[in-house]
C-alpha positions as CSV (number, residue, x, y, z in Angstrom):
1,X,111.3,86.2,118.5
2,X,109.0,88.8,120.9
3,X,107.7,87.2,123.6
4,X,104.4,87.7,122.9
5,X,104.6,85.7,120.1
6,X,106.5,82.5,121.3
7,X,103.5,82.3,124.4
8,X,100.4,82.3,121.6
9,X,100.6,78.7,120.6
10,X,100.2,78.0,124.2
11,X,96.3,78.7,123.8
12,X,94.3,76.1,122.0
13,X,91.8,78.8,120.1
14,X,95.4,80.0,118.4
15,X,96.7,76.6,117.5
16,X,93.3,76.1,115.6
17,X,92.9,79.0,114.1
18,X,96.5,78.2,112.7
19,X,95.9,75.4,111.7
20,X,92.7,76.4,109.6
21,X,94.6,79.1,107.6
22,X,97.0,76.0,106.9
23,X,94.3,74.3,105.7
24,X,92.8,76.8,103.5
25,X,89.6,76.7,105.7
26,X,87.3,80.3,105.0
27,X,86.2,82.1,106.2
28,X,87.7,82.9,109.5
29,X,86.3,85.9,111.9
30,X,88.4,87.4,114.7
31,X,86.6,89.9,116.6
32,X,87.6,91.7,119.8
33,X,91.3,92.7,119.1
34,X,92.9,95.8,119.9
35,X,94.4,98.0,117.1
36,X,97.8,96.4,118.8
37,X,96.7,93.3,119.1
38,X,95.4,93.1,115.5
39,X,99.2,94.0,114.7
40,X,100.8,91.1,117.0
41,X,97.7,88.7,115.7
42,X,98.7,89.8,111.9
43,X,102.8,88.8,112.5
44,X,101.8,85.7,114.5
45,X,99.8,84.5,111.7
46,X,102.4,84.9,108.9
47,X,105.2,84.1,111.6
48,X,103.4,80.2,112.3
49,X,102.4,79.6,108.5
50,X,105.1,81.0,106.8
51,X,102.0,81.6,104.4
52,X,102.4,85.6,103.3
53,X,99.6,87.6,104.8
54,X,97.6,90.7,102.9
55,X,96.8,93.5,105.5
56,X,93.8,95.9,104.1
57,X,92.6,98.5,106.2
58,X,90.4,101.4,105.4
59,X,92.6,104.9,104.6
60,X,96.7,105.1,104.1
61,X,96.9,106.8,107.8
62,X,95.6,103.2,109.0
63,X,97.9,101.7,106.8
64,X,101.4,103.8,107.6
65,X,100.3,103.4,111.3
66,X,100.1,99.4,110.9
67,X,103.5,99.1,109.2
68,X,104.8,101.3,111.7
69,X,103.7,98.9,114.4
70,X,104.7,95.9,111.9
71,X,108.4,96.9,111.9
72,X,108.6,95.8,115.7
73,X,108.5,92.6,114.7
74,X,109.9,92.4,111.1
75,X,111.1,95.0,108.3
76,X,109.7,92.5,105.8
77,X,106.6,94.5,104.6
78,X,105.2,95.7,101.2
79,X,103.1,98.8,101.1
80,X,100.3,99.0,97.9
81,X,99.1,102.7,97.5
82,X,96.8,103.8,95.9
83,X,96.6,104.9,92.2
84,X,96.6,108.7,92.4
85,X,93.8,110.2,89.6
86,X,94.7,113.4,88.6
87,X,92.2,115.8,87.0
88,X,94.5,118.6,86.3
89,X,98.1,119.6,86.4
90,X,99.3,116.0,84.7
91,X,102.5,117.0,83.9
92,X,103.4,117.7,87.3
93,X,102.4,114.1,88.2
94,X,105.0,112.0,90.4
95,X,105.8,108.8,89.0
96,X,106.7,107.0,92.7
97,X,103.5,106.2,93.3
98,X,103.1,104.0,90.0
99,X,107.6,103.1,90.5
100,X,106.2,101.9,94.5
101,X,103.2,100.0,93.1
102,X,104.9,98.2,90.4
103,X,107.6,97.0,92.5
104,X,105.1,95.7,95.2
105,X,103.8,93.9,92.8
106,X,107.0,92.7,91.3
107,X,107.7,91.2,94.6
108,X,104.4,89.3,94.8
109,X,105.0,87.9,91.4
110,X,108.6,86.9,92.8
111,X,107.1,85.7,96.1
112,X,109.5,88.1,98.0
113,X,106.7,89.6,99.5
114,X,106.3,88.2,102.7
115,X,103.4,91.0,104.3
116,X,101.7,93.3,102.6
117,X,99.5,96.4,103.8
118,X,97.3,98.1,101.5
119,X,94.2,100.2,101.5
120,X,90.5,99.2,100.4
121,X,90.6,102.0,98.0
122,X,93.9,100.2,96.3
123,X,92.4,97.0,96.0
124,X,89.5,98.2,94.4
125,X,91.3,100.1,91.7
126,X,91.4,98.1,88.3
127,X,94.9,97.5,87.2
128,X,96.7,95.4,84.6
129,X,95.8,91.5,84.5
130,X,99.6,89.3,85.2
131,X,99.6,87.6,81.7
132,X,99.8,91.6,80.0
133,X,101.9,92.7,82.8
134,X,104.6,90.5,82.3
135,X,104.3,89.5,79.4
136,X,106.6,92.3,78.2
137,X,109.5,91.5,80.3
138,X,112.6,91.6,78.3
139,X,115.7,89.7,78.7
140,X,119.1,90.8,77.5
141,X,122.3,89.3,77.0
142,X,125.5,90.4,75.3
143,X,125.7,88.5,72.1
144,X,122.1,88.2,71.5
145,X,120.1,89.6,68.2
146,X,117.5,92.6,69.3
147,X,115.5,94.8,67.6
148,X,115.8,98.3,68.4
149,X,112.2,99.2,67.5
150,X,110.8,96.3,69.8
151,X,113.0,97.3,72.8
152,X,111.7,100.6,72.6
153,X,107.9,99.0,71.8
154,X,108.0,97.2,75.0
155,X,109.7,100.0,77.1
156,X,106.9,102.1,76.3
157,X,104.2,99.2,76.9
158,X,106.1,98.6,80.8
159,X,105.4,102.3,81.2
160,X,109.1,103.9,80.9
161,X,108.7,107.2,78.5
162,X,111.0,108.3,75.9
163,X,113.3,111.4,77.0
164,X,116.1,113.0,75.1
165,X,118.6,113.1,77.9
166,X,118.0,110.2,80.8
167,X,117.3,112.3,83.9
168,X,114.5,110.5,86.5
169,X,113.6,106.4,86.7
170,X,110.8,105.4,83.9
171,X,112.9,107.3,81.3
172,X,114.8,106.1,78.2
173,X,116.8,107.7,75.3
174,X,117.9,106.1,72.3
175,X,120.7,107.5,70.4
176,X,122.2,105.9,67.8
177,X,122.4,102.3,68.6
178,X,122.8,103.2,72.3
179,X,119.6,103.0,74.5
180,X,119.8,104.2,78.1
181,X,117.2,102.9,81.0
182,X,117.2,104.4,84.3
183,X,115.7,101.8,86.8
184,X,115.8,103.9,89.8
185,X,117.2,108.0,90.5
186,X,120.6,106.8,90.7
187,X,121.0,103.5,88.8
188,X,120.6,102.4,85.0
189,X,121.6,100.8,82.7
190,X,123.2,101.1,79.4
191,X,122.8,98.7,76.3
192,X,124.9,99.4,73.3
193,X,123.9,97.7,70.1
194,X,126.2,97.0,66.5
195,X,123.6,96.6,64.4
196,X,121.4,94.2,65.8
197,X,123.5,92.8,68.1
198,X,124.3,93.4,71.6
């Protein structure tokens, strides 16, 4: 543990305002910290309530700078970018932004996420509500009875997009009773069905 940290809960100011974000009590205003300090202040806080903590600050610049300052003390951190709105050239799109995004939010929903840094911008973008997001998580096991046309339904509702030949993460083929799903650029998986079973 820094230093810097284990001497905090020597100040009385510190062990109250602690012990208000235990409590739930809101809202609480800090003022007078140091881009630095706001960092060490942002740590401390998760660090003494093992509560996870949301970081937003105003551009992505901010934000990179903050988790660069944040890895000092722990390499626990989620970024949240934003959604990138293309008005042209759509094919070209990269899909990491939306991959990156998903994932952070994955890890909220599984409680890994421990601090998370994010943009105003981000947070004020509409997205998805939990119930429809996950609602379309599918579970497979060999053995089981599936129905080819509702795995590929509910690929295409999580966002991955048909392809003839498997080449990026998002993308799935189907051929024959053999569906391919590439989760990342080097890992997939392969489910093989005989008839309607797996």
């Amino acid at each position: 543990m820094n230093d810097i940290i284990k001497v905090l809960p020597n100040y009385k100011k510190f062990n109250d305002y602690i012990e208000n974000v235990k409590t739930g009590t809101n809202p609480i205003m800090l003022s007078g910290l140091t881009d630095s300090g706001k960092v060490h202040f942002a740590y401390s806080t998760y660090f003494y309530t093992e509560k996870p903590i949301c970081i937003i600050t105003y551009n992505e610049m901010q934000a990179k700078k903050i988790i660069k300052n944040l890895t000092y003390f722990t390499k626990d951190i989620e970024f949240f970018p934003k959604k990138e709105i293309m008005a042209y050239n759509f094919l070209a799109e990269s899909k990491d932004i939306a991959y990156n995004r998903i994932s952070c939010l994955n890890n909220i929903y599984d409680g890994k996420a421990k601090i998370i840094v994010t943009t105003i911008e981000a947070v004020s973008q509409k997205i998805i509500s939990q119930d429809v997001l996950y609602k379309n998580i599918i579970t497979l096991k060999t053995g089981d009875n599936f129905d080819l046309e509702e795995i590929k339904e509910k690929l295409v509702a999580l966002g991955y997009e048909r392809a003839d030949v498997v080449e990026t993460k998002a993308e799935f083929s189907v051929r024959g009773g053999i569906i391919d799903i590439a989760l990342t650029e080097k890992d997939g998986i392969r489910i093989e069905l005989w008839g309607d079973e797996i």
